[in-house]
C-alpha positions, 0 to 999 in steps of 0.5 A, a space after each residue: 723503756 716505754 719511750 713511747 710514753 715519754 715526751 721528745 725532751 724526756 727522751 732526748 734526756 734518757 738516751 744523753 743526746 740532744 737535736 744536734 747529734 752525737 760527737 765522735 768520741 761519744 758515738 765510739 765510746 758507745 759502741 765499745 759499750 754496745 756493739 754494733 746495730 746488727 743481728 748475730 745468730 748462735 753458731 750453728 752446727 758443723 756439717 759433719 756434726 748434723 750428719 753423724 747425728 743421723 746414725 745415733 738411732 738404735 735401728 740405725 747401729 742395728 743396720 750398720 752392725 749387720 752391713 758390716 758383718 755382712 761385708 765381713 762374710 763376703 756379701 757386699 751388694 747387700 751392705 752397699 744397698 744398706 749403707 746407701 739408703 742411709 746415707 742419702 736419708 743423712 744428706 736429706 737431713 741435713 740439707 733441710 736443717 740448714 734449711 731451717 736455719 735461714 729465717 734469721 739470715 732473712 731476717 738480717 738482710 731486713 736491716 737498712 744499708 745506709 742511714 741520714 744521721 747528725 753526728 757532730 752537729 753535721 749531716 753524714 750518710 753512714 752505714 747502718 750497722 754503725 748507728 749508736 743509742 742516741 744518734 739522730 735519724 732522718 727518713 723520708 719516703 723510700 727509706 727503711 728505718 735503721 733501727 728502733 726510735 723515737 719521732 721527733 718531728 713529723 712532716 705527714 710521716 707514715 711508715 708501713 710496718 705491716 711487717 711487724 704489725 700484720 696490719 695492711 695500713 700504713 701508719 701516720 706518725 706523730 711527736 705527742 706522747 701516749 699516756 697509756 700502755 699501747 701494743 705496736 701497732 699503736 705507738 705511733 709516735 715511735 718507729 721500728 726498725 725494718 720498716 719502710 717510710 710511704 710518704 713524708 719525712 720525719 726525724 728519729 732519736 735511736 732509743 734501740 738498737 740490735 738485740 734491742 730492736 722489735 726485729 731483734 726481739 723477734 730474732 731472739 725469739 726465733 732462736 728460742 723456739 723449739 723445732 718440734 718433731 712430729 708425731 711421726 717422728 717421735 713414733 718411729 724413734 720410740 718404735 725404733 729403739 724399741 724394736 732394735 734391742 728385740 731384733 738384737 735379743 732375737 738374733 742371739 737366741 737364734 744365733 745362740 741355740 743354732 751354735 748350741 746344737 753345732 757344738 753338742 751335735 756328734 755330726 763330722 761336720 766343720 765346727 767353724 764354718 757351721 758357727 759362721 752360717 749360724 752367724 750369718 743366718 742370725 744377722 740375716 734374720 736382723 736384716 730382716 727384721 728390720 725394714 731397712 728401706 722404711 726410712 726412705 720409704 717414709 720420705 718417698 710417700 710424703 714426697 707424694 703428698 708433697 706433690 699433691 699438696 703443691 697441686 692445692 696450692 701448698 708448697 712444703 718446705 720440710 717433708 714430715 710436715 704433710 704427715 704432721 698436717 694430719 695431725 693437726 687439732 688446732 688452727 692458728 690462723 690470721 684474719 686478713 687475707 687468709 679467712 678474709 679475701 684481702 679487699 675492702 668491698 663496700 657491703 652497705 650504705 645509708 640514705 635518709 630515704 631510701 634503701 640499696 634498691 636505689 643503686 640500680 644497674 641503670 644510673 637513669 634510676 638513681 636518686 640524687 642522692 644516691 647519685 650524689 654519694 656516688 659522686 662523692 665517694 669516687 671523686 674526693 678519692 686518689 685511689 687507681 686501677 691502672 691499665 693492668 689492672 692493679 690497683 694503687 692507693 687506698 684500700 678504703 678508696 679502692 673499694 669506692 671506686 670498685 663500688 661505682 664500677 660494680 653498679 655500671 658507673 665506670 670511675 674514670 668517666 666520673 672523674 672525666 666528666 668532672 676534673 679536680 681543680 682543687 684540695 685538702 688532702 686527708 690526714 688523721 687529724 681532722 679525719 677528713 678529705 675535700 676536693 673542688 669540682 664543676 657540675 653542671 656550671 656551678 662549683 661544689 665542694 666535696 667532702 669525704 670523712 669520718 662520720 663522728 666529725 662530718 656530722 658535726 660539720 654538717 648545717 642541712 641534709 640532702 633529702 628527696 633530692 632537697 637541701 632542708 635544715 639537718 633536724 635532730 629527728 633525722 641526726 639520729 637516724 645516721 647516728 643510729 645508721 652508723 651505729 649498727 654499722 660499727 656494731 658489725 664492724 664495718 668501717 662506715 665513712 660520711 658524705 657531704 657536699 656544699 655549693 661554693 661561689 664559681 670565683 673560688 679557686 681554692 679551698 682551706 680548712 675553714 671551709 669544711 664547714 655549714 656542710 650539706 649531709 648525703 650518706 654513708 657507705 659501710 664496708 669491710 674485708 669479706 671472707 672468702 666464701 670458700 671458707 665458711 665451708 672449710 671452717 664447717 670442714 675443719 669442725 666436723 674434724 674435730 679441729 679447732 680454728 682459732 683466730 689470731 689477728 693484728 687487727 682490732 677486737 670488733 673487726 676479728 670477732 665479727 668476722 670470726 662469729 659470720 664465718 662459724 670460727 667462734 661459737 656464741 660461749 666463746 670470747 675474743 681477746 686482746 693481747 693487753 688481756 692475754 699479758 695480763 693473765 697468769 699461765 694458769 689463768 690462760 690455760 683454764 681459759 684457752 677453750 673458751 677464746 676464739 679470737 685473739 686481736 691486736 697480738 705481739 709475736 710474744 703472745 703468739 708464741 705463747 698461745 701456740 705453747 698453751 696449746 701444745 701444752 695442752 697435747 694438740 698439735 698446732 698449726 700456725 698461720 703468719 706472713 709478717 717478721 711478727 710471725 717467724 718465732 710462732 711460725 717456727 714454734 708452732 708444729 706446723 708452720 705455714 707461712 703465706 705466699 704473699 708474705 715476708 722471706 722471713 715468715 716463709 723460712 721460718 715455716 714449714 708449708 708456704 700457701 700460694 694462694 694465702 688462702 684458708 682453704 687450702 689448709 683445710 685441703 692440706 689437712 685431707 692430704 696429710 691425713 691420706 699420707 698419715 694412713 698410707 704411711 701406717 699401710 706401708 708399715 703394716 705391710 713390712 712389719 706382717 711380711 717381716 713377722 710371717 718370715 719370724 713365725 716360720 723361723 721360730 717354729 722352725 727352730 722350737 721344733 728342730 726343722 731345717 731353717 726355712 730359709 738360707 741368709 741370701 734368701 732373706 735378703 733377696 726378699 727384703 730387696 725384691 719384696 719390700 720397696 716397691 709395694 710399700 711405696 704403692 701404698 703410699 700412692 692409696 685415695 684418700 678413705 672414705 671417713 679420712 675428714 671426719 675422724 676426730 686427730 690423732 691422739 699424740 700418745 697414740 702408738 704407730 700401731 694404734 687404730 686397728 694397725 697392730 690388730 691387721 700386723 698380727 693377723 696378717 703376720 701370723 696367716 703368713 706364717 701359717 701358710 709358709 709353715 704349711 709349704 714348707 712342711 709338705 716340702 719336707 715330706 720330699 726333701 729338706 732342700 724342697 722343704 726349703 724352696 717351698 717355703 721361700 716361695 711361699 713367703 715371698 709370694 704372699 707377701 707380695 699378695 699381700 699388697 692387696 689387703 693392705 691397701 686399707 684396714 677396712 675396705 676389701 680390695 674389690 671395693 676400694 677398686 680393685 684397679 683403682 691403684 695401677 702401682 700396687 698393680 705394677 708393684 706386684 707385677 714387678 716382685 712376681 718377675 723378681 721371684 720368676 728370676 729367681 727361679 730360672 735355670 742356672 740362677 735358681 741353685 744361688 736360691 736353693 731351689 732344686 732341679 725337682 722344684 716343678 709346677 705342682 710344688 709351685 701351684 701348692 705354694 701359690 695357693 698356700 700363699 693366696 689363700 692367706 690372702 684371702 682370709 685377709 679380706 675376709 677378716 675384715 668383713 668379720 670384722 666389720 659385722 661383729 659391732 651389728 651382731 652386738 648391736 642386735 
């Protein structure tokens, strides 16, 4: 129902209430009906349900089988190991789900305790979860508003709604219906639930309450958006089922065709205990194979960026959301406050001769009518900055005063010098303000206001420090003035004066009249001069900045085209344009529009599904309630710090300093995490396929095993964290902000990555099957131990061409990364305690095992290394080759 639209009597009318309140009986027959004025959330999960919901992975079942088994024949510490790192990935989960499921209890706490209403023709106090459809409301300043209503009556009520709106200013109130369809922020006849009364005192008719509130809608809306996985995410869990049936079919074969050979082998050998080394070689082989620890290495790198991330100003509430950052191709971001510094500054002025030249550093120089402006503007103003600092009032008269501050003329001397003895303070009607004051024995009555009014009122014009007759010649001139202003959407306010006599201590309306014309002043929320080079940042990129604003049309593109956001084909608009397009329309048009002014939280969700739609992922900027739903749908939400609770729940990175900026910079970040993530999984997934080469060439060509079972597990636990983790810790690339974003139907393996995995994998391989055919020219038992030594050393040398799929380590700086140097240096005395006396035998390492066989193997193991990095510069030539 638009009660909005609707007169006071019409709506008293359609909720069946009247001036005097409801009865009793009524109010209780309507909550049977209605229910209580409060929000109520779906029941959430059980923790025990969100934490077994973690061991529904393919991988997952796949680890827990080989933990058990494992456990079955007797080698515990290596099932404990396991059953730890996915416990403690399970309890992470869930802590953050319940995390995520805070918005709505912030929400809830916005709701007012108390509320002032009539009931049975008396005044009571009640709670405000009591209130019924039809109740009447009184506010005054301080209170929050109980639930959505009708103003019926108006004493200079005005209620900051900014949390609904995004809008910084409060807005005054009246009973006059709209005869249009208006969005929020411009129904102001009506006031919305969790809002709070500034100033005045007014009187409400409740025409919603609850779910029927704008804060109800708005929680409705939380609920209904998705939590969205990222790419990441999605990759891992695709990759992960795909790689443990692989890993289960490979463990069969093997297991099969070694229990193959026991059965049909004429060897006196026990048929049993042979079987369950089989068995057990197979489940390490699984082990093996899958990388147990990626996981919790997956969580450790985005913790580091997480941490880099809170050095630039962005605290992030869930963890994937660093590596969905770098995903990012879209940029929902709000105007004021984010792309804009927060701060009307005055940027212009005009005096019908003259230039801003006249505003010199010395007040000596000054004209007078640049002196008279100045005058007016700090004193017809209630604005403050107080001894801290802060400054109270108006952000329109802050930045005259900060104007007269920036031009060596200290506000508060100025209003020494020339107290306030009378005024008529300003409201929305008549768009003016007047004050009273003495200068130089002779009183004058200043006037500040909205040019389209004070011209009106004005008779002369203040000229080369002249009152002469305001002709029409010089009219037009501020008419034009103010027009090239509006035209940039600068917010232009006029300035006059006029002589009263001395015995006047009082002013009223009817004097605001036969006024003498100084100036105008123009001014505006700048941008942050850091963003016009994070815009240009974001574009080079490839990511698309679009702005999506409570505030009006001309204001958000103008500020959108200065800063480089919109390009001169693209449009801005409105969120009454945007309902009136079909969802084909939009997304035929959702390329072209740049700027989106004067939005409801509905069509901010639905620009951000436009866009998902469309395969980007999108970042979401928001601060206010009115923002939580697309916070919270967006991939990658980022609330403001300066914002509401209920923003901050909702998303998944929280801006300390509000600032564009730092998105741009978490971008960066989160593509160096993104890389250093798929570095770490090439660097598993090629140590892992050299084990699986030498042990497939094995058992086609009936050798010896190369490896026992302990000896596969104590590489996975000595070789596999630490230098992964050392990845993670890599720069940034060179060329990491000026790639195009991913491609969300990109595979984990894309960009070179599965490329690197193979080459790496099969030189491993080559080099343990080299090792362990020289071992085997002496023994099986050396064969073995060559082999063992070989891998475990090159996949710790291996750490070094991981680093990067494109540089050598020597340039990316040999010792840039001191914990992939400390990482190696850890698995080689891993592999020095292997090899000790009276530990070696647990590892199968003969008594004959001395330094040549280890110096073959190291350099067996260093040289795939080095072919490694040589690949790369091949690699690197070939496209010039082609070129040429």
């Amino acid at each position: 129902m638009e009660y909005y639209r609707r007169s006071v009597t019409d709506t008293l009318e359609e909720v069946q209430s009247s001036a005097n309140g409801l009865t009793s009986a009524e109010v209780d027959n309507r909550l049977t009906k209605e229910g209580y004025n409060e929000l109520k959330g779906k029941q959430k999960d059980p923790l025990w349900k969100l934490f077994l919901e973690n061991f529904k992975d393919p991988m997952v079942i796949v680890l827990l089988i080989a933990a058990t088994v494992q456990i079955v024949m007797g080698h515990v510490m290596e099932s404990v190991i396991i059953f730890v790192v996915l416990i403690l990935n399970a309890v992470i989960s869930v802590v953050q789900t319940r995390k995520a499921e805070s918005s709505l209890d912030a929400l809830r706490k916005m709701s007012a305790p108390e509320a002032k209403v009539i009931r049975d023709g008396a005044l009571l106090s009640i709670p405000a979860r009591e209130l019924v459809r039809g109740d009447i409301v009184f506010l005054e300043a301080g209170d929050y508003v109980p639930a959505d209503g009708r103003i019926i009556d108006s004493g200079s009520l005005r209620i900051d709604e900014g949390m609904l709106t995004g809008e910084s200013e409060a807005v005054e109130k009246h009973i006059q219906p709209i005869d249009h369809e208006a969005p929020l922020g411009d129904r102001r006849n009506m006031a919305f639930s969790g809002s709070l009364v500034v100033y005045g005192r007014g009187t409400l008719v409740i025409t919603g309450t609850a779910l029927g509130t704008e804060l109800g809608k708005i929680a409705g809306l939380i609920e209904s958006a998705e939590a969205k996985q990222t790419p990441l995410q999605r990759k891992l869990e695709s990759f992960g089922k795909k790689l443990g049936l692989a890993v289960l079919g490979l463990s069969i074969l093997i297991f099969s065709i070694q229990a193959a050979r026991v059965w049909l082998s004429n060897d006196t050998v026990d048929t049993t205990e042979a079987i369950l080394n089989a068995l057990m070689f197979a489940v390490a082989v699984a082990v093996a194979a899958i990388p147990e620890a990626l996981s919790s290495i997956v969580t450790i790198v985005l913790s580091v960026g997480t941490n880099k991330m809170a050095r630039q100003n962005a605290i992030i509430r869930k963890l994937p959301a660093v590596e969905a950052l770098g995903s990012t191709s879209v940029i929902c971001t709000d105007k004021t406050g984010t792309l804009t510094q927060n701060k009307m500054t005055v940027v212009d002025y005009f005096l019908p001769e003259g230039s801003q030249e006249q505003f010199s550093l010395q007040a000596d120089e000054w004209s007078e009518e640049a002196r008279r402006l100045l005058h007016i503007a700090v004193l017809c103003n209630d604005s403050n900055i107080n001894e801290e600092g802060k400054e109270l009032g108006d952000p329109t008269e802050v930045a005259l005063i900060a104007f007269s501050n920036s031009k060596n003329r200290d506000y508060r001397e100025i209003r020494d010098n020339f107290p306030r003895e009378a005024e008529l303070p300003f409201d929305s009607e008549r768009k003016l303000m007047t004050t009273l004051h003495t200068f130089d024995g002779q009183k004058a009555m200043l006037t500040k206001g909205g040019p389209d009014v004070l011209f009106s009122r004005c008779t002369h014009v203040l000229l080369s420090g002249q009152e002469v007759p305001l002709t029409p010649e010089v009219l037009e001139r501020f008419t034009e003035a103010n027009e090239q202003f509006s035209s940039r959407a600068l917010r232009v306010l006029a300035y006059a004066y006029k002589t009263v006599p001395n015995t006047v201590t009082e002013v009223g309306l009817e004097d605001e009249q036969n006024l003498v014309l100084v100036g105008l002043s123009a001014m505006i929320d700048p941008p942050r001069e850091a963003v016009y080079g994070s815009i240009a940042e974001s574009n080079k990129a490839g990511i698309r900045t679009i702005m999506i604003t409570g505030d009006h049309k001309t204001t958000a593109q103008a500020i959108g085209r200065d800063i480089g956001l919109m390009a001169e084909h693209e449009i801005a608009v409105t969120g009454q344009e945007l309902d009136a397009m079909s969802e084909e329309e939009l997304d035929s048009r959702l390329e072209q529009i740049g700027v989106y002014a004067r939005v409801s939280p509905e069509n901010k969700i639905r620009i951000v599904r436009a866009w998902q739609r469309k395969g980007k992922i999108t970042a979401m900027t928001g601060d206010g309630v009115n923002d939580a739903p697309a916070l919270k749908q967006a991939d990658i939400g980022v609330a403001m710090g300066s914002g509401t609770d209920v923003a901050k729940d909702s998303a998944a990175m929280i801006l300390t300093d509000d600032n564009f900026v730092s998105i741009v910079n978490a971008v960066a970040v989160g593509r160096t995490v993104f890389d250093n993530i798929k570095k770490a999984i090439a660097y598993l997934f090629a140590g892992n396929l050299g084990a699986i080469i030498a042990i497939l060439f094995a058992l086609i060509f009936d050798w010896i095993n190369p490896f026992t079972a302990i000896q596969l597990l104590f590489i996975n636990l000595a070789n596999d964290s630490l230098p992964a983790i050392a990845l993670g810790m890599e720069k940034a690339e060179p060329d990491v902000m000026s790639r195009k974003p991913r491609d969300i139907g990109e595979g984990i393996f894309a960009g070179g990555m599965m490329q690197a995995v193979i080459t790496r994998g099969l030189l491993i391989g080559i080099a343990v099957i080299v090792s362990q055919y020289i071992g085997l020219q002496h023994s099986d038992e050396m064969g073995i131990a060559m082999a063992f030594t070989t891998l475990i050393l090159a996949r710790t040398l291996q750490t070094f061409a991981a680093r990067s799929n494109s540089q050598t380590s020597v340039e990316a700086g040999f010792f840039s990364n001191k914990y992939v140097i400390g990482a190696v240096l850890v698995c080689f005395a891993f592999y020095g305690i292997a090899v000790l006396p009276g530990v070696r035998d647990i590892f199968s390492i003969p008594a004959s095992f001395g330094m040549d066989h280890w110096l073959t193997a190291t350099g067996l193991a260093l040289g795939s290394v080095i072919v490694m990095e040589l690949a790369k510069l091949v690699r690197r030539a070939l496209p010039s080759r082609q070129a040429a």
